[in-house]
N, C-alpha and C positions, 0 to 999 in steps of 0.2 A: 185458767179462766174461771169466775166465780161468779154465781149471780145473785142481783141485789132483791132482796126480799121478793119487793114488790114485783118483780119480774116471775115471780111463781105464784102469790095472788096478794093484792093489797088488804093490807091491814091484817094477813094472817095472825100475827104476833105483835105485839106492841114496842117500839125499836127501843135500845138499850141508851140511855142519856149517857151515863155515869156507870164507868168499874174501878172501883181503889179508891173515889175522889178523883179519878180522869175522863173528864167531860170528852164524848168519843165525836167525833166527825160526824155528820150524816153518812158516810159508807162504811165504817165500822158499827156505826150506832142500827143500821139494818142488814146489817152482813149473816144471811140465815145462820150462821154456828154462833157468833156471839148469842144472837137472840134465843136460839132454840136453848144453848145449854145455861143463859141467863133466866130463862123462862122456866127449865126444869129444874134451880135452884141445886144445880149442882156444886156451885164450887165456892167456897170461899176466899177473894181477893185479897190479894195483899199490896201487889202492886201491878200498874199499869202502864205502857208506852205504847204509845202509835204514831204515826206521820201520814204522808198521803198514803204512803206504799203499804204500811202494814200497820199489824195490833198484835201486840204482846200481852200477853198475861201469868204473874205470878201468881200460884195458886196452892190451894188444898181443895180435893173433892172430896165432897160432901159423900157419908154413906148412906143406904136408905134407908127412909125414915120406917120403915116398917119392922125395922132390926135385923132384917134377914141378913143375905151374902151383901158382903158391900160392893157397888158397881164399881168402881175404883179406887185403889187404896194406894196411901204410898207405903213402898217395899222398908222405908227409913223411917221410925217417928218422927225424927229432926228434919226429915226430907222434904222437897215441893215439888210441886210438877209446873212445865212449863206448856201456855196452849198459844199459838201463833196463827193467823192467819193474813192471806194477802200475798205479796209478790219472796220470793226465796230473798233477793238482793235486802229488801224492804227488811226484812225480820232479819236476818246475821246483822243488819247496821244496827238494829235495835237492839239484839241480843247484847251484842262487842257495848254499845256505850250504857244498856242498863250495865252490865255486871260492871263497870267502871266506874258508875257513877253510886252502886250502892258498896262498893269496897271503900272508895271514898269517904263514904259515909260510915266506913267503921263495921261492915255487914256483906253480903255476898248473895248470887244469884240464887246462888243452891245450897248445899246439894240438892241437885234435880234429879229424881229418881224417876220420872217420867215425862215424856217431852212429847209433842205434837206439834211440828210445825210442814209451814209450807213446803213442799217436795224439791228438793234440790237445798235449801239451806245448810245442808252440813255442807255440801259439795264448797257453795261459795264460802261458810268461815273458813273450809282450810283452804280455801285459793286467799282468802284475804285477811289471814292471821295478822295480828299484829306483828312490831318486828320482837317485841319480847313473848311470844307464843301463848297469847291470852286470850285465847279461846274457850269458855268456860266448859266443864265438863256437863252432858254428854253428848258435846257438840263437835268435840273433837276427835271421836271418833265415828264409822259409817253408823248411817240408821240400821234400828230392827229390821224394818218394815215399811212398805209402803202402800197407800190406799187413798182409797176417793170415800168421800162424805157425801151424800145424797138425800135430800130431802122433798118433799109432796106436799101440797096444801090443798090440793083439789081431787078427787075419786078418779080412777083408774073406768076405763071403760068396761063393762065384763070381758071376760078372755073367755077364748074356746075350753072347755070342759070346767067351767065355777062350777057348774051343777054334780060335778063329784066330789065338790069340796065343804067341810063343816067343820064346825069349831068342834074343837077336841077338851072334853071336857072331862072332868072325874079323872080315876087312879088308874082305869083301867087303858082309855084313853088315851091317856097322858105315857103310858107305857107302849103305846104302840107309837106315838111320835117319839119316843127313846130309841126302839127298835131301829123306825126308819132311820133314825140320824148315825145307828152305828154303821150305817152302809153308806147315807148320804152325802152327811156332812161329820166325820168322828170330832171334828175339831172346832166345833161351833163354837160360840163365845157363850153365847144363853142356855143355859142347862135347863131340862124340862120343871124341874122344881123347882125353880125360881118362883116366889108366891105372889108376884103381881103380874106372872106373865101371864099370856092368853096363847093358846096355839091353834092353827088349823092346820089340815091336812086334806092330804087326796087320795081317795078309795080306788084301788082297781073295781073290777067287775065281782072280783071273788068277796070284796070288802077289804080287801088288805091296804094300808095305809104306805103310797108308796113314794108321795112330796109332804113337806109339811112346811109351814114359816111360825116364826114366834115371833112374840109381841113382850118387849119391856117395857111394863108403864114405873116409870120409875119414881114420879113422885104423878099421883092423882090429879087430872086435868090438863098435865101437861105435855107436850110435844112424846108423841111412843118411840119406840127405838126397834125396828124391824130386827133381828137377827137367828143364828144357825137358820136359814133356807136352803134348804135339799131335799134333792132329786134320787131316787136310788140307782144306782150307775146303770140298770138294767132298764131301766123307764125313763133315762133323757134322750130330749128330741122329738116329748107328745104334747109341750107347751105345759105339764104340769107347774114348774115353777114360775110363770107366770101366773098362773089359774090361783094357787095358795097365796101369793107374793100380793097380788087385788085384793082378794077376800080381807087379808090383815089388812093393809093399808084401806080398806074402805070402813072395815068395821074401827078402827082408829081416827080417821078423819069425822066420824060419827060423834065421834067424845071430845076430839081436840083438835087443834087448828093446823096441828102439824105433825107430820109422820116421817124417820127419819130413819137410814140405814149408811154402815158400812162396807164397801169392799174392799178385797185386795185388787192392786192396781191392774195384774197381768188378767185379773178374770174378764176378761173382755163379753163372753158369754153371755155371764150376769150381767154386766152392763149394759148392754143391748135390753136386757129385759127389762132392766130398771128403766132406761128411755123411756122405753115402750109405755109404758105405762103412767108417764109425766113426772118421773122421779130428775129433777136439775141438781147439778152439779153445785156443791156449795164450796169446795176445797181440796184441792189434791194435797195430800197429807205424805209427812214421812216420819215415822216414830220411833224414840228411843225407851228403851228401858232396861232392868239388871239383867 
């Protein structure tokens, strides 16, 4: 299940007409992931397909303008990535007749060194391979990984204990959300040196810094990117990651119209909290890469 823009607040974002030269639907053209990562000028198209069920996109992402770490890079220079959203059935039909129809053309899907589509799509191309086994790769074999896209247009209510929570600012700062994240989260995606990130965190009683969330603004003005949120295993269960998870997403909805996170699927946990706090559902995700 996915919801349409406006069902989280109208006019958040302005909806996508046009990706590649393909004039999208009204429900791709406001589908929050198109818009969000058409809005933070991520990626550059090359090619597009959709129907009613789904929206394809052939692609290269864009790295940040700042020169720093790039947010996503392909692992191949000759490589693309592919982003899908909408029903699993929807995008394998799409996948099977783009890559058909650009071989046709003398060209190929891929190589796809990065993929993103709807959850269960590998499951269906291999129930519905062709009979000469043209499944493009990395479709044919299982996903990475699996996860939900979750997005906010509107501030979070205060949670129990904000008032132990503050932006983490400066070297020294910024070393004590490193600390927490080697207990909380070792494997976060946003590393604390990322230089357009923002971070808060949550103080015991001693001062010690013992939740924190980070904040990717990846290109200025545009849609934020919540990530590494953690808890130190010794302090869940006091509503901290809630209390840190507000503070970012309000101090973001302050500068831009939309504020966005990932999880893995099984974290049910974090799910609950992201609800909690009027994070909807944009797309249950399944991804491949080397």
């Amino acid at each position: 299940m996915t919801l349409a823009l406006d069902a989280l607040h109208p006019h958040a974002l302005a909806p996508v007409t046009q990706v590649a030269g393909v004039r999208l639907s009204p429900r791709w053209a406001a589908h929050p992931v198109v818009v969000a990562e058409h809005a933070a000028d991520g990626w550059v198209a090359s090619h597009a397909w959709c129907d009613a069920d789904a929206f394809v996109v052939r692609l290269r992402w864009r790295e940040r303008i700042d020169g720093g770490r790039p947010f996503a890079v392909e692992h191949d220079a000759s490589g693309v990535s592919v982003l899908a959203v909408g029903s699993a059935e929807g995008a394998a039909r799409l996948l099977i007749a783009a890559d058909a129809g650009l071989q046709a053309a003398g060209t190929a899907l891929g190589p796809v060194v990065r993929a993103s589509v709807p959850r269960g799509t590998h499951a269906v191309l291999a129930a519905q391979a062709p009979p000469d086994g043209g499944v493009p790769v990395p479709f044919d074999r299982p996903p990475f990984d699996a996860w939900d896209w979750f997005c906010a247009t509107a501030p979070p209510a205060a949670q129990p204990g904000e008032g132990r929570v503050a932006e983490l600012v400066g070297p020294q700062a910024r070393a004590e959300a490193a600390a927490c994240l080697r207990a909380a989260n070792p494997h976060g995606e946003l590393p604390v040196d990322e230089p357009r990130s923002r971070w808060w965190g949550w103080r015991d009683q001693d001062g010690v810094v013992r939740g924190v969330a980070g904040a990717s603004r990846r290109v200025p003005g545009r849609p934020w990117v919540l990530g590494s949120i953690g808890t130190d295993p010794a302090w869940r269960g006091r509503g901290i990651a809630a209390a840190v998870t507000a503070a970012a997403t309000r101090a973001g909805l302050a500068e831009v119209p939309m504020v966005t996170l990932g999880m893995y699927a099984h974290n049910d946990a974090a799910r609950r909290v992201y609800q909690r706090l009027g994070f909807g559902l944009g797309q249950e995700f399944e991804s491949s890469r080397p």
